[in-house]
mmCIF file as gemmi writes it, N, C-alpha and C atoms, coordinates in Angstrom:
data_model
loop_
_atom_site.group_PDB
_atom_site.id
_atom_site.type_symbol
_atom_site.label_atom_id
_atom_site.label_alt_id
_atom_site.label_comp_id
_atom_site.label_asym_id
_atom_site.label_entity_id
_atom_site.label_seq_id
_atom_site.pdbx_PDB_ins_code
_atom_site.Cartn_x
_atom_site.Cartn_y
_atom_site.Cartn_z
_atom_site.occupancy
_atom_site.B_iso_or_equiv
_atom_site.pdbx_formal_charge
_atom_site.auth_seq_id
_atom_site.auth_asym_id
_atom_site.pdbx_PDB_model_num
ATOM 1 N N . UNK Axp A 1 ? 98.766 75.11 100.552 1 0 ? 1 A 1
ATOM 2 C CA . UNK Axp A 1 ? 99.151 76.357 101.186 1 0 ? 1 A 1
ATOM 3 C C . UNK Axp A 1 ? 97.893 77.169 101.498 1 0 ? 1 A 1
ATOM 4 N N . UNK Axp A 2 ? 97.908 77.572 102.688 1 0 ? 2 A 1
ATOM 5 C CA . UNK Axp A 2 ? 96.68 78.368 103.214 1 0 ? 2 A 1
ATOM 6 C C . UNK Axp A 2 ? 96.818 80.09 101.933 1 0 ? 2 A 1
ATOM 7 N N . UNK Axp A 3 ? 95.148 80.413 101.952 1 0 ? 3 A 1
ATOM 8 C CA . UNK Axp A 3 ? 95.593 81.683 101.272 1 0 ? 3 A 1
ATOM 9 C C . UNK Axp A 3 ? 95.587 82.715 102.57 1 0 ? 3 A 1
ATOM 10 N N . UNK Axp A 4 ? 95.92 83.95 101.957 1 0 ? 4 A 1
ATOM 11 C CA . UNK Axp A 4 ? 96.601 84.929 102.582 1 0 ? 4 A 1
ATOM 12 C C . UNK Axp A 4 ? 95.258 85.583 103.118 1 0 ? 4 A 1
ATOM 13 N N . UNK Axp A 5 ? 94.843 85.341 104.604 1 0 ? 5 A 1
ATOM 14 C CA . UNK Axp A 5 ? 94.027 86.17 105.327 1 0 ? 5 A 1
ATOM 15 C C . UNK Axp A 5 ? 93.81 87.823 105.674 1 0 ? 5 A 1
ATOM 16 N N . UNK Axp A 6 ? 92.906 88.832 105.481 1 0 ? 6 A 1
ATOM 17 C CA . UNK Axp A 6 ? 93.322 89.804 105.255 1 0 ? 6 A 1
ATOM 18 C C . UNK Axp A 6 ? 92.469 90.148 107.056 1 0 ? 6 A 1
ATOM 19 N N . UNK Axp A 7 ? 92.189 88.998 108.034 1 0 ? 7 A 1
ATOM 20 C CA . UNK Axp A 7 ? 92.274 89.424 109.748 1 0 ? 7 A 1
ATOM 21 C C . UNK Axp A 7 ? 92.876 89.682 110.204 1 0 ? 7 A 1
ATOM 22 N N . UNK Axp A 8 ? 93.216 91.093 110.879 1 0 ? 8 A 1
ATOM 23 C CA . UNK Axp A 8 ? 93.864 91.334 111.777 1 0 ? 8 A 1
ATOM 24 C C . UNK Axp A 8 ? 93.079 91.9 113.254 1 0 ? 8 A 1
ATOM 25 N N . UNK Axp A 9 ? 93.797 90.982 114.322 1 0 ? 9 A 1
ATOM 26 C CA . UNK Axp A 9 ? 93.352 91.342 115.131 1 0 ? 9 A 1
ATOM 27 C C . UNK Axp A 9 ? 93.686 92.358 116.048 1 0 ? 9 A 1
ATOM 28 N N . UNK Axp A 10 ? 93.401 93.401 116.761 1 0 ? 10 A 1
ATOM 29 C CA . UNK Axp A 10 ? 94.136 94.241 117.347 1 0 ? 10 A 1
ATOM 30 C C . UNK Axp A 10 ? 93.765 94.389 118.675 1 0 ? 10 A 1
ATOM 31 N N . UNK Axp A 11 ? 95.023 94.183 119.424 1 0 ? 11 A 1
ATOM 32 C CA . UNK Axp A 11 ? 95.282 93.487 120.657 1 0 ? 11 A 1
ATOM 33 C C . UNK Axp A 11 ? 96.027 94.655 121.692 1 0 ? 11 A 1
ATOM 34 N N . UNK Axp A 12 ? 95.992 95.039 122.456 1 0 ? 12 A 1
ATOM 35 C CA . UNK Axp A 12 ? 97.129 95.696 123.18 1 0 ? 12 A 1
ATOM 36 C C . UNK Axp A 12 ? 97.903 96.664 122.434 1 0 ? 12 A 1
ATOM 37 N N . UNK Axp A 13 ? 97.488 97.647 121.602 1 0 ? 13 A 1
ATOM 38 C CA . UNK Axp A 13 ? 98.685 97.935 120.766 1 0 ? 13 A 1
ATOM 39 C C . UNK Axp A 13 ? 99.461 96.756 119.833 1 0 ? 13 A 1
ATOM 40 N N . UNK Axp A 14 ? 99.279 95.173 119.652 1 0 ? 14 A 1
ATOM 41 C CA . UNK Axp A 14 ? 99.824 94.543 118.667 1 0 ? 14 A 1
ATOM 42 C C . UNK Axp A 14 ? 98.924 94.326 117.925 1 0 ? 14 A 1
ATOM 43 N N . UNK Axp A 15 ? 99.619 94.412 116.763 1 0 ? 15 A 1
ATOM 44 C CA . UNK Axp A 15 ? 98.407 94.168 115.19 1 0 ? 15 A 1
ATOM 45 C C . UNK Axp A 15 ? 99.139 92.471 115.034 1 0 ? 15 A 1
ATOM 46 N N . UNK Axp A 16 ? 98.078 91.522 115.863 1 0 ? 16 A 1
ATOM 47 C CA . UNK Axp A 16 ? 98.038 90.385 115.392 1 0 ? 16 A 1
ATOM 48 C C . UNK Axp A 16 ? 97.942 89.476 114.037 1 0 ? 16 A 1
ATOM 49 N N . UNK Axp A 17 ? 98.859 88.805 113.238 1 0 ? 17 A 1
ATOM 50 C CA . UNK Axp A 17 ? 98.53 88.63 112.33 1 0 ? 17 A 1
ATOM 51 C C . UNK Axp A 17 ? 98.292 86.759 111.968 1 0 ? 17 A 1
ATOM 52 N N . UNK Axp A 18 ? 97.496 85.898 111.362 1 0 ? 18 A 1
ATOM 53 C CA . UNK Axp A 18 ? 98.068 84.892 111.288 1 0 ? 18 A 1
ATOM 54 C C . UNK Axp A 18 ? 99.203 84.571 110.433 1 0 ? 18 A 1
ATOM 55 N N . UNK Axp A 19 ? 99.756 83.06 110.518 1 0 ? 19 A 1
ATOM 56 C CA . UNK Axp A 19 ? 101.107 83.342 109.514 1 0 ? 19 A 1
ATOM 57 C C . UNK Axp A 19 ? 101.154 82.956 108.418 1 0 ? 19 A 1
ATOM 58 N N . UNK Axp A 20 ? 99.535 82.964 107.512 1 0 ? 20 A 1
ATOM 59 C CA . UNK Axp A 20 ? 99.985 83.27 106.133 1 0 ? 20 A 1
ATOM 60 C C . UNK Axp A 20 ? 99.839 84.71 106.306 1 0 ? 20 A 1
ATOM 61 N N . UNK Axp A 21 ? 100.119 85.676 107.242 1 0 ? 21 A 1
ATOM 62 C CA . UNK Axp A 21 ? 99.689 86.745 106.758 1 0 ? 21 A 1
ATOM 63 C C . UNK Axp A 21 ? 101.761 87.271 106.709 1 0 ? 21 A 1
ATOM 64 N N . UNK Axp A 22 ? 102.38 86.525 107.437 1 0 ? 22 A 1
ATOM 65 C CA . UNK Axp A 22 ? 103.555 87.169 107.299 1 0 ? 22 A 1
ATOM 66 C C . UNK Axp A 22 ? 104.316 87.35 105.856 1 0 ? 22 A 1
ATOM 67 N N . UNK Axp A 23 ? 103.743 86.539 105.057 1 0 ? 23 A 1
ATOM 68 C CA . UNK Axp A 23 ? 105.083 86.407 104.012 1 0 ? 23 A 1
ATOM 69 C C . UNK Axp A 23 ? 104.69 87.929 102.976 1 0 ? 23 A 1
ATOM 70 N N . UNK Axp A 24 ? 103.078 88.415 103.314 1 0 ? 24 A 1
ATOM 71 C CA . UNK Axp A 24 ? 102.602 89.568 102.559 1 0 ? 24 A 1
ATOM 72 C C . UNK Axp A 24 ? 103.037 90.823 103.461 1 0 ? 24 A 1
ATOM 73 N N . UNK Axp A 25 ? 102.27 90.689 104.584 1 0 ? 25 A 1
ATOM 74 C CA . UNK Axp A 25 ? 103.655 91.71 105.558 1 0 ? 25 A 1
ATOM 75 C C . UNK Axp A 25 ? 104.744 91.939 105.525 1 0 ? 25 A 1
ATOM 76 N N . UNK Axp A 26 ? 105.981 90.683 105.528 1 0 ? 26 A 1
ATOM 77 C CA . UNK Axp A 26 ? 107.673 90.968 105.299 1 0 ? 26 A 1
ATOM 78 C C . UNK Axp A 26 ? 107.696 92.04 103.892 1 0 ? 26 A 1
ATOM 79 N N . UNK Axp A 27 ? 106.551 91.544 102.841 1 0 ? 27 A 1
ATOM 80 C CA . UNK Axp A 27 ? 107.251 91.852 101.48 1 0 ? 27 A 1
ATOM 81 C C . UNK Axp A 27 ? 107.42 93.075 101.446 1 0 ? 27 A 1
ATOM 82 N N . UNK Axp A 28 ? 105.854 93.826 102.059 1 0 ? 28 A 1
ATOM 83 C CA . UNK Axp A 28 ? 105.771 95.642 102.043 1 0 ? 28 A 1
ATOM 84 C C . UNK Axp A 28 ? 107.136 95.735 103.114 1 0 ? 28 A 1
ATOM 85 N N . UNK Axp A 29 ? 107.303 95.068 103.962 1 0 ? 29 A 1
ATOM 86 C CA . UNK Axp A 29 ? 108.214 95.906 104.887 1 0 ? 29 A 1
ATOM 87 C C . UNK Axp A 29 ? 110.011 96.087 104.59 1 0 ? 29 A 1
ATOM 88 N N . UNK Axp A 30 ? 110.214 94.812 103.482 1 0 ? 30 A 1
ATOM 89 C CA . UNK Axp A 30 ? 111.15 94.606 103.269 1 0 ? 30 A 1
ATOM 90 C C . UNK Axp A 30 ? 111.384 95.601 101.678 1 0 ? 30 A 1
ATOM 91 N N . UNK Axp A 31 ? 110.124 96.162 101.055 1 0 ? 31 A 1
ATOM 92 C CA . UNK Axp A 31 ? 110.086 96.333 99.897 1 0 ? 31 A 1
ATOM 93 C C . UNK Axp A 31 ? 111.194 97.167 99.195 1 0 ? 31 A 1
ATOM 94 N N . UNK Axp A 32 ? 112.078 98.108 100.034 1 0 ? 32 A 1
ATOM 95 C CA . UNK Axp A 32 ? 112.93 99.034 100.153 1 0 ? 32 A 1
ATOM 96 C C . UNK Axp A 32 ? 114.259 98.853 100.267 1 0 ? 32 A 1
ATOM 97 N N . UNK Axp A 33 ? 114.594 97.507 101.018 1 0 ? 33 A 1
ATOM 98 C CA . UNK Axp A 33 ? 115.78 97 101.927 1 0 ? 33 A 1
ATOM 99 C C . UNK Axp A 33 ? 117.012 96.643 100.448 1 0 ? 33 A 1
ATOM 100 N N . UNK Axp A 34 ? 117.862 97.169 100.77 1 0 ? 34 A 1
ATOM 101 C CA . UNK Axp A 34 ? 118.78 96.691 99.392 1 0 ? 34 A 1
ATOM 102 C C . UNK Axp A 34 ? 119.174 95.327 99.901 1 0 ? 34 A 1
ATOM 103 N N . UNK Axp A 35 ? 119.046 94.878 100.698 1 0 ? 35 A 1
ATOM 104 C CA . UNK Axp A 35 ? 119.458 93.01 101.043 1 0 ? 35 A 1
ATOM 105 C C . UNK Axp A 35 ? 117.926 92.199 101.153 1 0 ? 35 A 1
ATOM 106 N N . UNK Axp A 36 ? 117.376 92.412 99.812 1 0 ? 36 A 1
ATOM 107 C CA . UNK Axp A 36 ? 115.704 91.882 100.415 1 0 ? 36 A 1
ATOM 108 C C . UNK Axp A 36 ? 115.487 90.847 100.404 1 0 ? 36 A 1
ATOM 109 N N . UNK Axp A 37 ? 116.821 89.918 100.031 1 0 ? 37 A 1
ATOM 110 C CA . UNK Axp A 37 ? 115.856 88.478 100.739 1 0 ? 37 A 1
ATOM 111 C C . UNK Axp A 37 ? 116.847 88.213 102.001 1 0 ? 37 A 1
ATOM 112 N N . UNK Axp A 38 ? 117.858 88.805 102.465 1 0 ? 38 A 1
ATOM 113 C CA . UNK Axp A 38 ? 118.079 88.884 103.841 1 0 ? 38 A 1
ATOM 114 C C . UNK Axp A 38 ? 116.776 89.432 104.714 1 0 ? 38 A 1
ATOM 115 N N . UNK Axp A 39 ? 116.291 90.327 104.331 1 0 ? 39 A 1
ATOM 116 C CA . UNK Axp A 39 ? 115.607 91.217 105.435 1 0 ? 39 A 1
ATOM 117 C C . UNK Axp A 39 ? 114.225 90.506 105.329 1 0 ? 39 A 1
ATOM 118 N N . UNK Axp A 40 ? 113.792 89.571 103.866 1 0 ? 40 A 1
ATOM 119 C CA . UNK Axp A 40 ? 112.773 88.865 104.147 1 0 ? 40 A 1
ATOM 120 C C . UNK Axp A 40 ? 113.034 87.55 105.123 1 0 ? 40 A 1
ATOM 121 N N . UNK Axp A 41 ? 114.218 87.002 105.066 1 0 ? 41 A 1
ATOM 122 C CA . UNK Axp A 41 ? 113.971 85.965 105.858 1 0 ? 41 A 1
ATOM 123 C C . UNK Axp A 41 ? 114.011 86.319 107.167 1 0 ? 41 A 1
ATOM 124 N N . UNK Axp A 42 ? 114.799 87.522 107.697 1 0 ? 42 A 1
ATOM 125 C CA . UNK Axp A 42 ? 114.6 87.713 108.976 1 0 ? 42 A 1
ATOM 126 C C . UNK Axp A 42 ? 113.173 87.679 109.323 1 0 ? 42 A 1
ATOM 127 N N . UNK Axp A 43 ? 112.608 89.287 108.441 1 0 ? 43 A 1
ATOM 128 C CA . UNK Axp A 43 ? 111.41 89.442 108.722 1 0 ? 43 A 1
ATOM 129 C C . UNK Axp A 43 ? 110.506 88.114 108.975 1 0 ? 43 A 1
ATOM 130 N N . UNK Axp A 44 ? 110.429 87.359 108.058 1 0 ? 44 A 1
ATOM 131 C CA . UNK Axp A 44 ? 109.63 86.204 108.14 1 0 ? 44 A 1
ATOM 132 C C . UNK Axp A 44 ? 109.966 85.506 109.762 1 0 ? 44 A 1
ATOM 133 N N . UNK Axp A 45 ? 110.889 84.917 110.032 1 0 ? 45 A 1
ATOM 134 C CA . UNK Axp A 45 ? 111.389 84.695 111.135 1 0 ? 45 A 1
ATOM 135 C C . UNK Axp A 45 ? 110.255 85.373 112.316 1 0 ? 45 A 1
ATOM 136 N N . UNK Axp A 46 ? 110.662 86.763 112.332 1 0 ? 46 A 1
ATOM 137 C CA . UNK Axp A 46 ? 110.286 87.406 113.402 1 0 ? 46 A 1
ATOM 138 C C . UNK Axp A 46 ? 109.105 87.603 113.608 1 0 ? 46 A 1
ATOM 139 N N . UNK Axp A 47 ? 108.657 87.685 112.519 1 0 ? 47 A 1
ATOM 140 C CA . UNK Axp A 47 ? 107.039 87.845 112.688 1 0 ? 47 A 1
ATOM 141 C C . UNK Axp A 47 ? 106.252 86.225 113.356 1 0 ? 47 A 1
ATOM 142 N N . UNK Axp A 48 ? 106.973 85.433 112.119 1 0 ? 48 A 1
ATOM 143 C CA . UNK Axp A 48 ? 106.595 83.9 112.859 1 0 ? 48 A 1
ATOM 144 C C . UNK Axp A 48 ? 106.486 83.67 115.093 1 0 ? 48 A 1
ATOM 145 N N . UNK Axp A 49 ? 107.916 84.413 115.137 1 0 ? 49 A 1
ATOM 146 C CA . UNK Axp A 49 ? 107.954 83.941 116.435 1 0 ? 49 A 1
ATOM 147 C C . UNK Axp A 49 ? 107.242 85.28 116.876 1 0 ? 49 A 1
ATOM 148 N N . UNK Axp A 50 ? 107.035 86.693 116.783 1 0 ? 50 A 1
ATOM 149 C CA . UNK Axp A 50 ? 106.083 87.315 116.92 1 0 ? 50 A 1
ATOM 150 C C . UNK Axp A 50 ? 104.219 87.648 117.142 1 0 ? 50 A 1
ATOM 151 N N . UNK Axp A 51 ? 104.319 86.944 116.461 1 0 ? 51 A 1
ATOM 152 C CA . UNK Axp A 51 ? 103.038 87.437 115.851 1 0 ? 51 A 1
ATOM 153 C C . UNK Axp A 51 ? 102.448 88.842 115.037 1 0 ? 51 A 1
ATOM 154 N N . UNK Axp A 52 ? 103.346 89.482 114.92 1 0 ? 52 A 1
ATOM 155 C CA . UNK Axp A 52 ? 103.451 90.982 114.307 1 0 ? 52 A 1
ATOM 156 C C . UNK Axp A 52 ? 104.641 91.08 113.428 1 0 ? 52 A 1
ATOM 157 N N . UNK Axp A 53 ? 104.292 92.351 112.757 1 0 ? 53 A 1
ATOM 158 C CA . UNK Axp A 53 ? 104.947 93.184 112.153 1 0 ? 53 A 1
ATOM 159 C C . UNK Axp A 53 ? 104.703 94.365 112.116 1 0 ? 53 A 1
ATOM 160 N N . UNK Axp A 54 ? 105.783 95.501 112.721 1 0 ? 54 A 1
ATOM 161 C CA . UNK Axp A 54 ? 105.459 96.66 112.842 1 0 ? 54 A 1
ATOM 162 C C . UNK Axp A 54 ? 104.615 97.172 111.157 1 0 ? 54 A 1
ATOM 163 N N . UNK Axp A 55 ? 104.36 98.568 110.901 1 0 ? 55 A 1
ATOM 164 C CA . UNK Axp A 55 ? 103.852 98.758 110.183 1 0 ? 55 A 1
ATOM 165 C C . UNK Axp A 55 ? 104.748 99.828 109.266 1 0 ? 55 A 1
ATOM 166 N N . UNK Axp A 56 ? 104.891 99.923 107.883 1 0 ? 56 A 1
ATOM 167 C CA . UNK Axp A 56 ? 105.265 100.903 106.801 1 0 ? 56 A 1
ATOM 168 C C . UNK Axp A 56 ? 107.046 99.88 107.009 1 0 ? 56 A 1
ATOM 169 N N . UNK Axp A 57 ? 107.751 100.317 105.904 1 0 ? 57 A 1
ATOM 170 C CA . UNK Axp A 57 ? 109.035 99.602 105.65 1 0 ? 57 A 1
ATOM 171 C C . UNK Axp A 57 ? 110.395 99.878 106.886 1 0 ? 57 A 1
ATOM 172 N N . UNK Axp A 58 ? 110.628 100.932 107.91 1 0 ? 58 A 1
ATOM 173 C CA . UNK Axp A 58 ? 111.317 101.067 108.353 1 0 ? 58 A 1
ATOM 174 C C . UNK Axp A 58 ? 110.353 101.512 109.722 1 0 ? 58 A 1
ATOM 175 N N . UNK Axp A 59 ? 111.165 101.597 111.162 1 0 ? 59 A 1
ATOM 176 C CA . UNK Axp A 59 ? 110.449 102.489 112.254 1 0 ? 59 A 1
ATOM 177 C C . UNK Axp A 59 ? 109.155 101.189 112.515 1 0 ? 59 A 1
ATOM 178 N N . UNK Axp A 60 ? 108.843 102.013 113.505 1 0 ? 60 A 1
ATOM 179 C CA . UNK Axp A 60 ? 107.463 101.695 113.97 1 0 ? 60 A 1
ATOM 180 C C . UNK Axp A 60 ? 107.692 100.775 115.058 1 0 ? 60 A 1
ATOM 181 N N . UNK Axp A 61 ? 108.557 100.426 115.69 1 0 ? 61 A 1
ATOM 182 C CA . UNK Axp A 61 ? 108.839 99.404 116.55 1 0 ? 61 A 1
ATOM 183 C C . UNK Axp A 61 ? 107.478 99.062 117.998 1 0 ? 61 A 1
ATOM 184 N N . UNK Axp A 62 ? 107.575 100.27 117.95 1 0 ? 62 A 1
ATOM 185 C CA . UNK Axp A 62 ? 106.822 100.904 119.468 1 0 ? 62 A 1
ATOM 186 C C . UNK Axp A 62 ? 105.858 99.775 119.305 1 0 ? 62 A 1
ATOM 187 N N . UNK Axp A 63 ? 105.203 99.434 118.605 1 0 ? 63 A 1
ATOM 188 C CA . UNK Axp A 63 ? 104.165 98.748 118.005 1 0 ? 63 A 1
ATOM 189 C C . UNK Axp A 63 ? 104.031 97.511 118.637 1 0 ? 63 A 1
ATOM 190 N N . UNK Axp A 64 ? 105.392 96.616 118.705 1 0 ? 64 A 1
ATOM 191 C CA . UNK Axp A 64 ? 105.692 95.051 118.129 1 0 ? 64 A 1
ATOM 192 C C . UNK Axp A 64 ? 106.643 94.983 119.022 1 0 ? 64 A 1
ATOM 193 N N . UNK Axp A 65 ? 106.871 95.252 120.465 1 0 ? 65 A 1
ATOM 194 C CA . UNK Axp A 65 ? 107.958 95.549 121.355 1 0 ? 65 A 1
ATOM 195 C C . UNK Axp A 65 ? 108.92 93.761 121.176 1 0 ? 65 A 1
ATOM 196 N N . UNK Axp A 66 ? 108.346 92.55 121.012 1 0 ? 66 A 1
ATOM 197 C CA . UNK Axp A 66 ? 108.632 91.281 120.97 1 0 ? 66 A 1
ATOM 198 C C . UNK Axp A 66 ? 109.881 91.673 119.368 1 0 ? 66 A 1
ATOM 199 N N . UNK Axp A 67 ? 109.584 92.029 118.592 1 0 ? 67 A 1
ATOM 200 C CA . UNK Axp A 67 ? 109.774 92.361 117.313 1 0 ? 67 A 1
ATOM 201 C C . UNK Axp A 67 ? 111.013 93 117.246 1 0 ? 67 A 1
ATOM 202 N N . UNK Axp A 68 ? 110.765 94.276 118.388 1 0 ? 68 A 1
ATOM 203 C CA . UNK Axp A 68 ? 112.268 95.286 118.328 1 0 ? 68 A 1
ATOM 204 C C . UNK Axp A 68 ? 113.209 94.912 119.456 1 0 ? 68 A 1
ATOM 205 N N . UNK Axp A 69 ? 112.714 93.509 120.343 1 0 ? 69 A 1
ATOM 206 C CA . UNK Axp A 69 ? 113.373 93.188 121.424 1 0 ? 69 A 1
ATOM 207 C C . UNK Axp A 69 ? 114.442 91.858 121.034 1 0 ? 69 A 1
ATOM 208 N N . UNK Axp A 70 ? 113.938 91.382 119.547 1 0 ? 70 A 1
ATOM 209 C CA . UNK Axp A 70 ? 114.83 90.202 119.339 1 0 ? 70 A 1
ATOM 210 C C . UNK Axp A 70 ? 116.041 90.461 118.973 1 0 ? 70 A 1
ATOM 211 N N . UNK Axp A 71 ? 117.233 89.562 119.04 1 0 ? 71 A 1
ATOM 212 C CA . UNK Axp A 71 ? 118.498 89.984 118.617 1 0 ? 71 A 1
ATOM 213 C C . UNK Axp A 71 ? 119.242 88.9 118.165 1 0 ? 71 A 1
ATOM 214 N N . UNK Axp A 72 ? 120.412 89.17 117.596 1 0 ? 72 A 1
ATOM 215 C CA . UNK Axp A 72 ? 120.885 88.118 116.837 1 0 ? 72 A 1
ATOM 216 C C . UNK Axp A 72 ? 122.024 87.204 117.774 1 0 ? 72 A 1
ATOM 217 N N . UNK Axp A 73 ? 122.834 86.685 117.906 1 0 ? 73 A 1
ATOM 218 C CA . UNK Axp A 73 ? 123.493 86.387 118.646 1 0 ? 73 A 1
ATOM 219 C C . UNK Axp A 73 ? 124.663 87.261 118.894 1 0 ? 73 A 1
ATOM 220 N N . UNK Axp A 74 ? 125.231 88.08 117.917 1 0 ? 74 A 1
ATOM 221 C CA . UNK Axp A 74 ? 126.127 88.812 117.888 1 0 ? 74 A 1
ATOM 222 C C . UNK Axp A 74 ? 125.481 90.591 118.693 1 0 ? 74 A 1
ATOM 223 N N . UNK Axp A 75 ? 123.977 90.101 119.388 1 0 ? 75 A 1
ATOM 224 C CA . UNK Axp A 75 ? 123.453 91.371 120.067 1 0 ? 75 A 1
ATOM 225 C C . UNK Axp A 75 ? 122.86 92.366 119.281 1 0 ? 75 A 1
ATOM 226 N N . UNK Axp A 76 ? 122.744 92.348 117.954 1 0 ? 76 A 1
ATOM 227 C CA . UNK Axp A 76 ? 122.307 92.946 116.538 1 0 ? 76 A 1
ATOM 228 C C . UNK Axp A 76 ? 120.962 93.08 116.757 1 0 ? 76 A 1
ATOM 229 N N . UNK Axp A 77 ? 120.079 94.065 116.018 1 0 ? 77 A 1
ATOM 230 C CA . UNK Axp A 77 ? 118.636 93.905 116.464 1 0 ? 77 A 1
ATOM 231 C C . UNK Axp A 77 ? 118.626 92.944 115.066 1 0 ? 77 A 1
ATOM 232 N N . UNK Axp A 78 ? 117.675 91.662 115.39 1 0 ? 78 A 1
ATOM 233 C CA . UNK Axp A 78 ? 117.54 90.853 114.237 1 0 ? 78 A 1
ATOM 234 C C . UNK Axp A 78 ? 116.591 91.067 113.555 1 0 ? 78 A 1
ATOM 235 N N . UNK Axp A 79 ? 115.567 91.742 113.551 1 0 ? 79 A 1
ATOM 236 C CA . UNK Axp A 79 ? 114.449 91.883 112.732 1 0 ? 79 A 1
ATOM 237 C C . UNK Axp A 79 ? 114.366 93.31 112.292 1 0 ? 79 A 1
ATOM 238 N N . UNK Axp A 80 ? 114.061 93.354 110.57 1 0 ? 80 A 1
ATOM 239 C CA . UNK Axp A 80 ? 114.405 94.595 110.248 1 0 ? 80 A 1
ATOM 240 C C . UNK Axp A 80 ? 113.077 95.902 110.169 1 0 ? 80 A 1
């Protein structure tokens, strides 16, 4: 397992991350979520097909537009 890179690159307004960096990203973002290993696997998910994660546990979308644009099939925003 790769260790956890602390590069981020910053791109356009996206805070690029590689993807060992997601599973340390989901955790702060999910850290709050009363369904947290729902909201980690999304998170994980999204960031994977992302490349981001907005920033602080809730909000911030503006950031990660790929992120707040995904949805679930049922039209749900899928990433939390």
């Amino acid at each position: 397992m790769k260790s956890i890179s602390l590069t981020n690159i910053l791109s356009h307004n996206f805070v690029l991350y590689e993807l060992s960096d997601c599973k340390s990203k989901c955790a702060y973002r999910c850290s709050k979520a009363g369904w947290h290993k729902l909201c980690l696997r999304a998170c994980n998910t999204c960031c994977q097909r992302c490349n981001c994660v907005p920033p602080g546990t809730a909000g911030n979308e503006d950031v990660c537009p790929c992120y707040a644009k995904m949805t679930t099939h049922g039209g749900r925003h899928k990433c939390p």
